[in-house]
C-alpha positions in Angstrom: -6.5 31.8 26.1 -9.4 30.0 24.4 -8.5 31.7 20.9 -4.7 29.6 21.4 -6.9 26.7 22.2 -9.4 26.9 19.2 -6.0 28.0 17.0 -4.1 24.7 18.5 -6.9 22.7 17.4 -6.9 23.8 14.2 -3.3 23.5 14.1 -3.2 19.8 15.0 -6.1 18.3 12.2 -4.0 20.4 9.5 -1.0 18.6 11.1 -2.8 15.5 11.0 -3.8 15.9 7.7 -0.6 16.4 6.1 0.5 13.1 8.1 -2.1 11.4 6.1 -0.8 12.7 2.8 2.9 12.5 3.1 1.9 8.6 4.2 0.2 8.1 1.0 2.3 9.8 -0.9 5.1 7.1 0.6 3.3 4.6 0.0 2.6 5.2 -3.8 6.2 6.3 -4.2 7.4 2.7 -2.5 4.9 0.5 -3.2 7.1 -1.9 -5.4 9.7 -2.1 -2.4 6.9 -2.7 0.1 5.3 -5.4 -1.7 7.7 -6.6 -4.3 8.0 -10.0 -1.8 5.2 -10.5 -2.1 3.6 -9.5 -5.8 5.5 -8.9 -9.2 5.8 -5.3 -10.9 4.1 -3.5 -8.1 3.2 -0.3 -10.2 0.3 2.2 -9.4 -3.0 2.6 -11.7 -4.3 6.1 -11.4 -8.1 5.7 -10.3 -9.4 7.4 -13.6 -7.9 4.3 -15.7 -9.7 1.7 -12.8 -12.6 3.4 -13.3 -12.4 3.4 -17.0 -11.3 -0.3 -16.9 -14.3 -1.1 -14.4 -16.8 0.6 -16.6 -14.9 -1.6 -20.3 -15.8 -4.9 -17.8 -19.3 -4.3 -16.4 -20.4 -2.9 -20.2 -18.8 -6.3 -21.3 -21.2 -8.4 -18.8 -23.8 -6.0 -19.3 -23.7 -4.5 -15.9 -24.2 -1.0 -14.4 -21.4 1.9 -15.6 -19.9 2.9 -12.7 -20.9 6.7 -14.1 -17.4 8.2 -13.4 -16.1 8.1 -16.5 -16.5 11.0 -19.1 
């Protein structure tokens, strides 16, 4: 019996965690319907080209590099 309780344990984070992704997923897939009231062409900006856009604007002001980009 406490094997089925350790395995339902398991069972339920992996659950939760695929929750999590398939939310995120929706939300990247649907962001331009979710906040198109609100903000004009919603689109998504992988978090390499952020980072490499954040490291172009602190090099421009002289600040620190964010030392993610290659």
């Amino acid at each position: 019996m406490a094997i089925l309780k350790k395995d339902m344990g398991v069972i339920k984070v992996d659950v939760g965690n695929l929750k999590g992704d398939n939310l995120e997923r929706k939300i990247i897939e649907k962001a331009p319907s979710y906040f198109g009231k609100f903000l004009r062409k919603v689109k998504l900006i992988p978090i390499y080209e952020w980072l490499e856009r954040l490291d172009d604007a602190l090099g421009a002001r002289g600040g620190p590099k964010t030392g993610r980009s290659p």
